[in-house]
Every structure is written in C-alpha cells, then in structure tokens.
N, C-alpha and C positions, 0 to 999 in steps of 0.2 A: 504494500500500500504506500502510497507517496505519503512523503512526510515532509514539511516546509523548513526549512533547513536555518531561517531565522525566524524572528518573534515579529507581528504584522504590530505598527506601532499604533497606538489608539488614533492618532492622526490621522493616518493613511484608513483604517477601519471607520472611521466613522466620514471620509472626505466620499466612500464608496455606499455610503447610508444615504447619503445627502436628498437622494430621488425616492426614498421610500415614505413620504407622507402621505396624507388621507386629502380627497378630492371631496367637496361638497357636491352634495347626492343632485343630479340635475331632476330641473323641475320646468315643467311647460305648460301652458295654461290648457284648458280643457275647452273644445272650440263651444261646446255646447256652452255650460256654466260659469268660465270661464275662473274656475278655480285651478290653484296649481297641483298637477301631480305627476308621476312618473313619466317621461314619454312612450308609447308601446305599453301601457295598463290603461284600464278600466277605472274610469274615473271613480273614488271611495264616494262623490258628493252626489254625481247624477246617475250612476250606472253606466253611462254612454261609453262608446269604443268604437272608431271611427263612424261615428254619426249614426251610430245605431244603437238601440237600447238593450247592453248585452246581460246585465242584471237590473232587478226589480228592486228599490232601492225605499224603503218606505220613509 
C-alpha cells in the first residue's frame, strides 16, 4: 500500500479544503402561486407541477 513519505502540512490540507463549502438550497418561484420552492418539485403551497395540479392540497 502507498504510504506518503512526508507529513501533509495543515496549510497545504486545508488550502485543498478550500472548495468544500455548502451552497444555498436554490429556490424558484412557482409560476402558478408564485411562492418559492425547489425547481423540478411540486409546489408544498398549491400542488401545481408544470401547470398542472399534480396533488390535492387542502
């Protein structure tokens, strides 16, 4: 098995972390209600999914 033949310095470890953040969740408005929710879901407000009422939403 390879083994690394130095110690990786926390500098170098963490300059290759740099791109691992968290993206905020995108949200697009609902063409019917025009509330925000997922793009490609079922809107949680009206039921709608492209223009059509795919649950019953009371």
């Amino acid at each position: 098995m390879a083994v690394p033949k130095k110690r990786t310095s926390s500098a170098r470890r963490d300059k290759r972390r740099t791109h691992w953040k968290l993206e905020a969740a995108n949200l697009a408005p609902c063409p019917q209600c025009h509330e925000l929710k997922p793009p490609h879901r079922v809107c949680l407000s009206c039921g709608y999914y492209k223009n059509r009422e795919a649950v019953k939403v009371e």
